[in-house]
VOBA-1610 file (N, C-alpha, C; in pm, whole numbers, padded with zeros to 5 digits, always signed):
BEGIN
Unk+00196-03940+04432Unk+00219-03811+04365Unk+00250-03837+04219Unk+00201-03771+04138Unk+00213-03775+03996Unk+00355-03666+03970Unk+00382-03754+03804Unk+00474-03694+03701Unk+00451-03690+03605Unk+00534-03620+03548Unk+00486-03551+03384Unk+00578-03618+03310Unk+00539-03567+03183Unk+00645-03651+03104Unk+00659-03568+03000Unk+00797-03596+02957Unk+00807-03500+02841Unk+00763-03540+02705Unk+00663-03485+02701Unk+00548-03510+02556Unk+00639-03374+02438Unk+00649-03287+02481Unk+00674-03230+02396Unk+00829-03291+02304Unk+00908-03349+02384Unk+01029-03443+02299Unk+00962-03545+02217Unk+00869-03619+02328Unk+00804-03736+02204Unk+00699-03677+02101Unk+00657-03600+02060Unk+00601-03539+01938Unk+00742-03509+01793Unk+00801-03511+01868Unk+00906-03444+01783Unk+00940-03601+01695Unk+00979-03562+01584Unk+01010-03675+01474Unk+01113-03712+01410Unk+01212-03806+01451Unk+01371-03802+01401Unk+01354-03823+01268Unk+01429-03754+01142Unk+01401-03819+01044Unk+01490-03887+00998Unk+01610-03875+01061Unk+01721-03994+01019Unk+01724-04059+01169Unk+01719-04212+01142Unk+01799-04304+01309Unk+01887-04356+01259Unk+02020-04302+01281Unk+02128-04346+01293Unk+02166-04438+01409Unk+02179-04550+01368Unk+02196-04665+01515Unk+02350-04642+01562Unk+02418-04600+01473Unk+02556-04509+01555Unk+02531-04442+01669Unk+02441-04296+01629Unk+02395-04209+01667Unk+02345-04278+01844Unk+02276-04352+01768Unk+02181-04467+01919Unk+02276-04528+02056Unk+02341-04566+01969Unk+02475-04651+02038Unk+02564-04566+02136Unk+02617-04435+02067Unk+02695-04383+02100Unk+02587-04332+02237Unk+02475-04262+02228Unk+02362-04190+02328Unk+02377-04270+02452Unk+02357-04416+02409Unk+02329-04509+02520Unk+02485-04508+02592Unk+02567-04501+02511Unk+02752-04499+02585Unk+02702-04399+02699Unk+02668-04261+02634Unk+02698-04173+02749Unk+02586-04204+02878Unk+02434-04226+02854Unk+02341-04274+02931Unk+02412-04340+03038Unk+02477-04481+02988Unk+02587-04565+03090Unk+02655-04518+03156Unk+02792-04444+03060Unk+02866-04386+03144Unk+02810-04297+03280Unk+02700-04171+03198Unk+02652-04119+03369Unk+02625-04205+03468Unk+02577-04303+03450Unk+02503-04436+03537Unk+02590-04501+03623Unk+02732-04482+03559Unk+02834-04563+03639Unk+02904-04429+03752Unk+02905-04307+03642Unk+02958-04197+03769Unk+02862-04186+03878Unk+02758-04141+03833Unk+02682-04098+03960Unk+02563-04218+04021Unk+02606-04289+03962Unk+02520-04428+04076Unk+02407-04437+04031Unk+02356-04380+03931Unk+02196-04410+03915Unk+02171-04338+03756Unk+02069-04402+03728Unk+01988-04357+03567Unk+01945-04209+03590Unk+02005-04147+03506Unk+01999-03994+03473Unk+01938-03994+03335Unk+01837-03892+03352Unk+01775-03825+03208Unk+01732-03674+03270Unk+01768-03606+03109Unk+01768-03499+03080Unk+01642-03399+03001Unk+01582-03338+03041Unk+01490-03320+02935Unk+01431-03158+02944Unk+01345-03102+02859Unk+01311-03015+02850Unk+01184-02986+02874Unk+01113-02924+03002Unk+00941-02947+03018Unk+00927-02846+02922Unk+00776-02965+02898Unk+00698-02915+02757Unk+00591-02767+02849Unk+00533-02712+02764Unk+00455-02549+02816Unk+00347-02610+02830Unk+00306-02737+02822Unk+00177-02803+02858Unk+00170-02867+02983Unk+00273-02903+03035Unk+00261-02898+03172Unk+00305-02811+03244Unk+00341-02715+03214Unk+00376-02598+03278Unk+00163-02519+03316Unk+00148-02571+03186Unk+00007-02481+03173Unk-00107-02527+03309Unk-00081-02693+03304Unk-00151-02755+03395Unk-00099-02747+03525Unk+00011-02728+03572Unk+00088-02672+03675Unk+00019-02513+03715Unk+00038-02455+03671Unk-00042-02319+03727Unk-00176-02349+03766Unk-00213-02445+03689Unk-00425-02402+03669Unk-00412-02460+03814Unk-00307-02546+03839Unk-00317-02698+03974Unk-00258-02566+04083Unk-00202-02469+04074Unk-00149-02377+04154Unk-00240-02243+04214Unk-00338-02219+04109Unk-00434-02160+04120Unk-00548-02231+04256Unk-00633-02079+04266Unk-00716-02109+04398Unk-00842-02169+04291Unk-00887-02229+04398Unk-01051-02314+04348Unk-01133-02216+04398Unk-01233-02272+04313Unk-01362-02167+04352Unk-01420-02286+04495Unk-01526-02135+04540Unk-01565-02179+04649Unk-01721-02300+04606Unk-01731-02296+04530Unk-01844-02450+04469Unk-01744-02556+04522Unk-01558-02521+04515Unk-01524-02639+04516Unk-01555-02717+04624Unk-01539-02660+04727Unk-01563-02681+04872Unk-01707-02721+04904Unk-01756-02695+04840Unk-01924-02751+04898Unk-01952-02843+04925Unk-01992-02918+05011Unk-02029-03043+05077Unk-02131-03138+05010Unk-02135-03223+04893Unk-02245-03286+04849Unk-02312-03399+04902Unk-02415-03468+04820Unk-02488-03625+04902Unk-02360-03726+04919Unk-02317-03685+04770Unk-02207-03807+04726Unk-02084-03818+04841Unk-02018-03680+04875Unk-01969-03686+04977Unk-01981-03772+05083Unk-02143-03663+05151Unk-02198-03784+05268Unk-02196-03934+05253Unk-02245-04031+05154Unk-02261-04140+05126Unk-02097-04183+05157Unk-02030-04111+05109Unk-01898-04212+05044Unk-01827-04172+05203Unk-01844-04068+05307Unk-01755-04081+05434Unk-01825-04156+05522Unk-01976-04188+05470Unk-02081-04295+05569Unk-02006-04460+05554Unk-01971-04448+05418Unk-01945-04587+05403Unk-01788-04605+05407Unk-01700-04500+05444Unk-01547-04532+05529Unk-01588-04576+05662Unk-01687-04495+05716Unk-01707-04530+05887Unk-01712-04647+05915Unk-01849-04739+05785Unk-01863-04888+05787Unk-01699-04910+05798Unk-01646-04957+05712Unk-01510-05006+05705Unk-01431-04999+05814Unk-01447-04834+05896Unk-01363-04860+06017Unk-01411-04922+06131Unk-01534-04984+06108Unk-01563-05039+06257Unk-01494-05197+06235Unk-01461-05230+06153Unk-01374-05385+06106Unk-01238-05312+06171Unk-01159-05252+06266Unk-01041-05253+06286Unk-00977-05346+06265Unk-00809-05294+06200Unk-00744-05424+06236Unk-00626-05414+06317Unk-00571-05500+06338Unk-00457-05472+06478Unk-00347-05438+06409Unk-00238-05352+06485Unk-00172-05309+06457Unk-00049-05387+06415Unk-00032-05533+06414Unk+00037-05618+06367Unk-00002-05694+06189Unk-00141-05678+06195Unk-00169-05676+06028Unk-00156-05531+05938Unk-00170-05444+06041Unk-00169-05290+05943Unk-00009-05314+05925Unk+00127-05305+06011Unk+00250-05319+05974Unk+00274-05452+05876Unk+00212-05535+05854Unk+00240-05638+05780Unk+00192-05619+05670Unk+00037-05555+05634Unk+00012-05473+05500Unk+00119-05394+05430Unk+00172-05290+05525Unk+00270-05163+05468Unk+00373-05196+05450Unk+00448-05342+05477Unk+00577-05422+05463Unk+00549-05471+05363Unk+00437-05535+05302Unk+00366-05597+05135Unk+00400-05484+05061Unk+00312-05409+05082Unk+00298-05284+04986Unk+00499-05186+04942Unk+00502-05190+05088Unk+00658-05100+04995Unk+00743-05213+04963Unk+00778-05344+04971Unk+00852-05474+04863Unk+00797-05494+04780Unk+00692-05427+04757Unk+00619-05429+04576Unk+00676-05286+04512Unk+00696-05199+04544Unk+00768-05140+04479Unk+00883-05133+04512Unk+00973-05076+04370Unk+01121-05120+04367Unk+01211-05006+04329Unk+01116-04874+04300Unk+01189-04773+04257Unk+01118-04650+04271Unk+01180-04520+04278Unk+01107-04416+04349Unk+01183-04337+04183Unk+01114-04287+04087Unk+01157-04164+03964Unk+01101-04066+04062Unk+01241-03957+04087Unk+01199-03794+04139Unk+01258-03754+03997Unk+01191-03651+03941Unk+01243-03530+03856Unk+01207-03380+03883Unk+01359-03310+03911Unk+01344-03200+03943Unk+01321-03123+03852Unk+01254-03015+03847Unk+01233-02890+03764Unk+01338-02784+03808Unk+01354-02741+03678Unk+01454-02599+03732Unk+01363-02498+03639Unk+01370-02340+03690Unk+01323-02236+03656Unk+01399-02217+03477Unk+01475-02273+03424Unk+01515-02254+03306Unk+01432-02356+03219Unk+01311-02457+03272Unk+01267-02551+03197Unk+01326-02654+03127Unk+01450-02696+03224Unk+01471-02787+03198Unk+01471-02924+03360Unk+01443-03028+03323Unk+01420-03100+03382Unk+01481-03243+03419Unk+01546-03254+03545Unk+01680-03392+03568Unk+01553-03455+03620Unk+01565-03584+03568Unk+01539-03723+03644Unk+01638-03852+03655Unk+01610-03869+03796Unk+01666-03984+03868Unk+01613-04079+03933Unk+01656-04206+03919Unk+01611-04333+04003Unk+01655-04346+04103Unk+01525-04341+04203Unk+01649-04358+04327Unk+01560-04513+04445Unk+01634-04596+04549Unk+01539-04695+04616Unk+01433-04628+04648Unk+01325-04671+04722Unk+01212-04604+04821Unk+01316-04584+04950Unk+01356-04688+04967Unk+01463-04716+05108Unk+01513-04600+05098Unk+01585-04541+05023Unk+01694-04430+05063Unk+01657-04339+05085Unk+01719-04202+05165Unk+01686-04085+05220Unk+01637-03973+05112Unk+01602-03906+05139Unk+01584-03744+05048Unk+01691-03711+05054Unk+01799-03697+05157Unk+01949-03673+05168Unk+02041-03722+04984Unk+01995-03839+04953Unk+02072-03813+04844Unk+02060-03777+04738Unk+01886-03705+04738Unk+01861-03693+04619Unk+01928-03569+04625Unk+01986-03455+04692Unk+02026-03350+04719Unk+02198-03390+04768Unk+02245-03493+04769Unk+02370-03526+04760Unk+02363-03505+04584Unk+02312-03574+04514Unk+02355-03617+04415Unk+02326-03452+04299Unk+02221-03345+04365Unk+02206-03244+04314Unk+02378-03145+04324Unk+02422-03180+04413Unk+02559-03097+04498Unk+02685-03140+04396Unk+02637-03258+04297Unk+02754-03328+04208Unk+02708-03272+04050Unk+02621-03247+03998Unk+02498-03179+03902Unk+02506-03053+03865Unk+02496-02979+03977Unk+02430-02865+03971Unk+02580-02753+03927Unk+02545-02620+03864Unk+02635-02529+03780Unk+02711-02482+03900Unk+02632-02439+03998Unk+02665-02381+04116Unk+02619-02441+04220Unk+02710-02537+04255Unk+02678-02591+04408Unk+02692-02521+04532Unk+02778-02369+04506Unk+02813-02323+04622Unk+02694-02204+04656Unk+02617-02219+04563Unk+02511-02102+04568Unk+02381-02236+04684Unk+02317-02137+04803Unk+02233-02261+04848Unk+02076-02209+04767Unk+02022-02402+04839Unk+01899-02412+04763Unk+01840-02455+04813Unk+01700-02454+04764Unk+01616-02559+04820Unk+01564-02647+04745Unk+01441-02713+04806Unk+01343-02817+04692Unk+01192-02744+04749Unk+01116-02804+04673Unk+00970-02789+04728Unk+00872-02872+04650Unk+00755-02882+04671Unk+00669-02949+04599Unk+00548-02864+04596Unk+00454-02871+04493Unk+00315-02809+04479Unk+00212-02857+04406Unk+00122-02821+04455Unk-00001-02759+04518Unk+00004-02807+04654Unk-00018-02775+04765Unk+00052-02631+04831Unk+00183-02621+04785Unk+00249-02500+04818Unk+00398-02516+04784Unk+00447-02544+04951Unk+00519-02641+04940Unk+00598-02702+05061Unk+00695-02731+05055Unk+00787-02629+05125Unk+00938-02695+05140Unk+01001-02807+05188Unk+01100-02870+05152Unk+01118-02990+05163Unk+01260-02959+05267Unk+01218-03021+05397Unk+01286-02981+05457Unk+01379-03091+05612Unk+01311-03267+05551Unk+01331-03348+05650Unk+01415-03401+05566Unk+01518-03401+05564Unk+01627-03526+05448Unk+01667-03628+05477Unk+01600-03678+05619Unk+01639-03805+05690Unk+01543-03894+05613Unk+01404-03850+05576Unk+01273-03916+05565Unk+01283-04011+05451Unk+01265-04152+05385Unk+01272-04238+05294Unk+01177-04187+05215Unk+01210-04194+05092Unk+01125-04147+04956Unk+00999-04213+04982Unk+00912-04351+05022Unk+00835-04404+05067Unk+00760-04319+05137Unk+00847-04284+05273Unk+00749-04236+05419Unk+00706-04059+05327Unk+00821-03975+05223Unk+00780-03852+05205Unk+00657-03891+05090Unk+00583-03959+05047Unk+00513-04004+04941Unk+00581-03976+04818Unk+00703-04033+04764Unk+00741-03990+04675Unk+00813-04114+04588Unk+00669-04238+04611Unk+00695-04282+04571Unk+00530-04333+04439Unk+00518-04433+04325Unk+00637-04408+04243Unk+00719-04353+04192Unk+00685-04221+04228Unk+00743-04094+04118Unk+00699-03961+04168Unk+00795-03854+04174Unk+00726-03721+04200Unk+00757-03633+04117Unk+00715-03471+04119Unk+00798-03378+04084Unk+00834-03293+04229Unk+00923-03244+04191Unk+00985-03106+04278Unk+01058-02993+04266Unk+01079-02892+04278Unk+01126-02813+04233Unk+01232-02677+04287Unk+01285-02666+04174Unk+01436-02611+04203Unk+01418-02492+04250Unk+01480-02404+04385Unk+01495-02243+04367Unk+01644-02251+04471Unk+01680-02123+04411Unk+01799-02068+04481Unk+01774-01962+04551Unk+01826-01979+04682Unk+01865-01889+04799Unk+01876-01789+04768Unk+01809-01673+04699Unk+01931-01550+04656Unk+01937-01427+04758Unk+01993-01345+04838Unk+02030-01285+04896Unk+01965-01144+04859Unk+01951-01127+04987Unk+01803-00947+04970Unk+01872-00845+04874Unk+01817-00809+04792Unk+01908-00718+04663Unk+01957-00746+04579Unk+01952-00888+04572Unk+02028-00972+04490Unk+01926-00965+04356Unk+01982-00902+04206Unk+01940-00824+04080Unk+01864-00975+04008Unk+01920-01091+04053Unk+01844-01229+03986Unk+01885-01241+03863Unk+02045-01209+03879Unk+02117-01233+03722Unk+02141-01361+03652Unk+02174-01400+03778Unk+02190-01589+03750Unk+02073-01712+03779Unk+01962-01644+03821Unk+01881-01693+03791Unk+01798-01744+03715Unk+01880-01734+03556Unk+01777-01792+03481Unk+01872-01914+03447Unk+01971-01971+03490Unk+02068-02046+03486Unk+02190-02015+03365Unk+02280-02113+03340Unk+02231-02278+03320Unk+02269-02330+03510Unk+02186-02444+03517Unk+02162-02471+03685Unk+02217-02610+03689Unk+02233-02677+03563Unk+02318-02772+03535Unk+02416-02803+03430Unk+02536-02886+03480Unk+02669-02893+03421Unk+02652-02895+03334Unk+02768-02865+03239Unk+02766-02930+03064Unk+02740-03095+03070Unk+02820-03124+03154Unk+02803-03294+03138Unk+02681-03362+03141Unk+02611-03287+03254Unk+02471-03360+03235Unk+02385-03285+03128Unk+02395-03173+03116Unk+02304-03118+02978Unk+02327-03174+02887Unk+02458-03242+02830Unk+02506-03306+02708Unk+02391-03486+02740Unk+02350-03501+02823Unk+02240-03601+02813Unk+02093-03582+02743Unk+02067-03397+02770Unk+01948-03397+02734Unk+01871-03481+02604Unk+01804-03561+02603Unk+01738-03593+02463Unk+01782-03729+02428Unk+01904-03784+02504Unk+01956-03884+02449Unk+01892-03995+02450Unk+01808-03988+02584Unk+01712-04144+02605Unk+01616-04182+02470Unk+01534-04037+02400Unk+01457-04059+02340Unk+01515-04105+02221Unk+01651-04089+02176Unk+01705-04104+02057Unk+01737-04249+02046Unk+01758-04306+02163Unk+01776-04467+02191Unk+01612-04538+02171Unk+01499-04472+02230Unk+01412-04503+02229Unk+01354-04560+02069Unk+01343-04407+01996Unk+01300-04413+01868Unk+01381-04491+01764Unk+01504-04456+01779Unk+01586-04548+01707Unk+01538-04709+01704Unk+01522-04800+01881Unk+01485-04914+01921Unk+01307-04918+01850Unk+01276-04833+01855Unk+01097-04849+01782Unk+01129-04858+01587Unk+01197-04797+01544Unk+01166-04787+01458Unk+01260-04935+01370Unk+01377-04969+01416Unk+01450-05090+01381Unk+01368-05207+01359Unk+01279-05254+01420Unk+01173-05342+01402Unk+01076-05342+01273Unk+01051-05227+01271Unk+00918-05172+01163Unk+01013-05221+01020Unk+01156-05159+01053Unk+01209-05189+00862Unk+01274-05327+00870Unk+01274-05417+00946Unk+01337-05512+00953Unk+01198-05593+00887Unk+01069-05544+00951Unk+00939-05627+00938Unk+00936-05593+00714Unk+00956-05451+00689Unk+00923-05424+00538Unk+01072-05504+00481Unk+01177-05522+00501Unk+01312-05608+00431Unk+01232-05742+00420Unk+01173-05809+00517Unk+01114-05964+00468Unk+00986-05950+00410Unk+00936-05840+00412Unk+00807-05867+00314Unk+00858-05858+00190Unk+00953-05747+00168Unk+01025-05719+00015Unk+01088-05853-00005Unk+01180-05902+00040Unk+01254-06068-00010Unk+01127-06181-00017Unk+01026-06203+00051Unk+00924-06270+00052Unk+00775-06244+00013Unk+00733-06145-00124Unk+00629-06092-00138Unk+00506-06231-00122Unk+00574-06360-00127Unk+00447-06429-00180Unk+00368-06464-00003Unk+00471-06473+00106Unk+00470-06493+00239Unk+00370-06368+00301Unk+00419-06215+00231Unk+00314-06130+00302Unk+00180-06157+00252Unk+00181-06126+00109Unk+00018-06168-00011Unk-00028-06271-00012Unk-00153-06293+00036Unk-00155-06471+00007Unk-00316-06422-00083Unk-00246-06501-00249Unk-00394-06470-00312Unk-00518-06604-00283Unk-00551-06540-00262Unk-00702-06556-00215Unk-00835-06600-00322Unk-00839-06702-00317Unk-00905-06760-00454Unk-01063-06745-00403Unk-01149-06726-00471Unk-01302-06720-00443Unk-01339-06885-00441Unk-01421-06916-00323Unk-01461-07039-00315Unk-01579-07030-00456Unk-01636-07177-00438Unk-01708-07182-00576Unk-01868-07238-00486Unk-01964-07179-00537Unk-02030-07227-00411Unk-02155-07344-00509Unk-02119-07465-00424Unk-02225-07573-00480Unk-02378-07523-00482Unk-02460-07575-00597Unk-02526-07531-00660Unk-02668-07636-00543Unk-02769-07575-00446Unk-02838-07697-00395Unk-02965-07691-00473Unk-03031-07803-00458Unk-03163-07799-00464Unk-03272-07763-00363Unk-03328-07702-00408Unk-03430-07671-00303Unk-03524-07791-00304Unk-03572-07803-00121Unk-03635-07933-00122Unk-03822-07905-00170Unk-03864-07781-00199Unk-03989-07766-00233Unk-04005-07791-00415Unk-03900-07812-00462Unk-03900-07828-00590Unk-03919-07980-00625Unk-03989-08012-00687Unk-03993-08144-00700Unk-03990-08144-00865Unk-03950-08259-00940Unk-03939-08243-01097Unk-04020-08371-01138
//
């Protein structure tokens, strides 16, 4: 399952990096890391994946469905493949390779206010904590909720299941709604859906980021400036020997 990323923060252009500024970001980054057990980021979805989210939510036309050659060819040549069975002691020994190669499952939830938590969590561990750790987060824990995922929209509803077995691994999205009760006017529904504490993260990763990109670049222009002759190297024109041609005779 795919994730998005927040493009619309990385377009944006710091024009001062204060490595204070950097330092201090990464304090709080840590600090959340040590309260709640895992790497927290904060961010704001950009309207460009929001845009591609609908079109992906939207119905297909019925061309989509049409049955082509390419089709045929390509389920002719799975059939080949399945007549090689293999026993059910190499298929479990494949899927024991495959999930000790990966080492980390990024879920980031969406909330209806457009803003967006991500967390690291094992493959090993349950869906149970990604919704433990929402119950420590969230503005209103006592209001209930759910999760879901889309295209289809599917509620998420087994919390025993390992981020692995729900496919949610490397990375997913999912998304936030609240329970609200028949009549209920949808006042608090546009949030805020998370604490001050974790909103006070929003943005901070990228500020560590850019800050760490751009420290290099002026460290690289300080030694060209103390060393102009090390960056310039003048470049003398060779002198080119004069031959004789062998049809010339004197």
């Amino acid at each position: 399952m795919l994730i998005d990323s927040p493009s619309a923060f990385k377009r944006r252009r710091f024009t001062t990096m204060d490595p204070l500024d950097a330092e201090s970001s990464k304090a709080k980054l840590l600090a959340a890391k040590e309260k709640f057990g895992r790497d927290i980021r904060v961010f704001e979805t950009s309207i460009a994946s929001q845009t591609q989210n609908d079109f992906a939510n939207s119905d297909e036309q019925d061309d989509f469905y049409e049955f082509t050659p390419e089709d045929y060819y390509r389920i002719l040549a799975t059939k080949k493949q399945d007549k090689f069975l293999k026993t059910r002691k190499i298929r479990e020994s494949e899927q024991a390779a495959r999930r000790s190669r990966i080492t980390k499952a990024v879920i980031r939830v969406r909330f209806p206010d457009n803003n967006t938590l991500e967390a690291t969590f094992h493959p090993s561990e349950t869906v149970q904590r990604l919704f433990d750790l929402l119950m420590k987060v969230l503005a209103r824990p006592e209001q209930p909720f759910y999760l879901y995922t889309t295209p289809p929209k599917k509620q998420i509803k087994d919390l025993s299941e390992d981020f692995y077995s729900a496919g949610f691994v490397p990375g997913a999205i999912v998304y936030f709604s609240e329970n609200m009760p028949k009549g209920h006017d949808g006042t608090d529904a546009s949030g805020p859906f998370l604490i001050d504490e974790i909103m006070s993260l929003k943005g901070l990763d990228l500020v560590v980021e850019q800050t760490g990109s751009v420290q290099p670049a002026e460290a690289m222009r300080e030694s060209a400036a103390e060393n102009p002759s090390a960056a310039v190297q003048d470049q003398k024109p060779t002198e080119k020997k004069a031959v004789k041609p062998k049809w010339l005779k004197m």
